[in-house]
N, C-alpha and C positions, 0 to 999 in steps of 0.2 A: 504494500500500500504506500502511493505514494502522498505530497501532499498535492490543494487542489490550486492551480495557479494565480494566482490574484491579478485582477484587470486593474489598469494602472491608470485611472480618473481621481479626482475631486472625492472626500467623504464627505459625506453631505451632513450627514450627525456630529454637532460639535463637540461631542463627549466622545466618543469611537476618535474622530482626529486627532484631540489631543492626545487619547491612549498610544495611537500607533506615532503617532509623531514620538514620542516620549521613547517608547521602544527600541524605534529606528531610530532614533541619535545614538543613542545606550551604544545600539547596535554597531553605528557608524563608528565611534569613539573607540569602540574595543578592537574592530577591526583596524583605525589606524594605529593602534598602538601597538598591534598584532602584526602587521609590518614595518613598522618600525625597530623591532627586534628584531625581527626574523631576516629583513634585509639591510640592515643597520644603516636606515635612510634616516633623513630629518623630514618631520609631516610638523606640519599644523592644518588644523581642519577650525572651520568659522562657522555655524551655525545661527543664524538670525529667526526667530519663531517668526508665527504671523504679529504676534502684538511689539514683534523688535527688539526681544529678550535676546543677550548674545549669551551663545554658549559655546567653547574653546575647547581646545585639546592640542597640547604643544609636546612634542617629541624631547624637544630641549631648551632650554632657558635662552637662547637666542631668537624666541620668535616671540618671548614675552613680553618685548620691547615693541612689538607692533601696536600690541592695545594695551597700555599699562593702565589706564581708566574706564575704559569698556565704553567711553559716551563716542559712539563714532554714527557716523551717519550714512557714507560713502567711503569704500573704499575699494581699490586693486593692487594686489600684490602678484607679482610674475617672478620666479625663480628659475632660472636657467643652469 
């Protein structure tokens, strides 16, 4: 049994989206962390909810200098 695949729209129920939203960062977050050991890369990953709550996850103390206040508005970072 496998599982059933989920169609990839809008939730409509605002209590189901923030469940799964909530999830999927969990989600997100573990897996950068998850290569970042595993391929001893540097990740930061930026999260902005719908109400523009940030949520972070930095690999190393060198990314912590992007948002040391968290009030940001706009932003783009490119690493090459």
């Amino acid at each position: 049994m496998g599982r059933k695949k989920v169609e990839i729209k809008r939730i409509e129920d605002r209590s189901s989206r923030q469940a799964t939203f909530s999830k999927r960062r969990s989600g997100l977050m573990k897996k950068a962390n998850q290569l970042s050991i595993l391929c001893d890369v540097d990740i930061a990953v930026v999260v902005f909810s719908s109400r523009g709550r940030l949520f972070e996850f930095s690999s190393t103390n060198r990314f912590l200098l992007l948002f040391p206040n968290k009030e940001i508005t706009l932003f783009c970072v490119v690493f090459i």
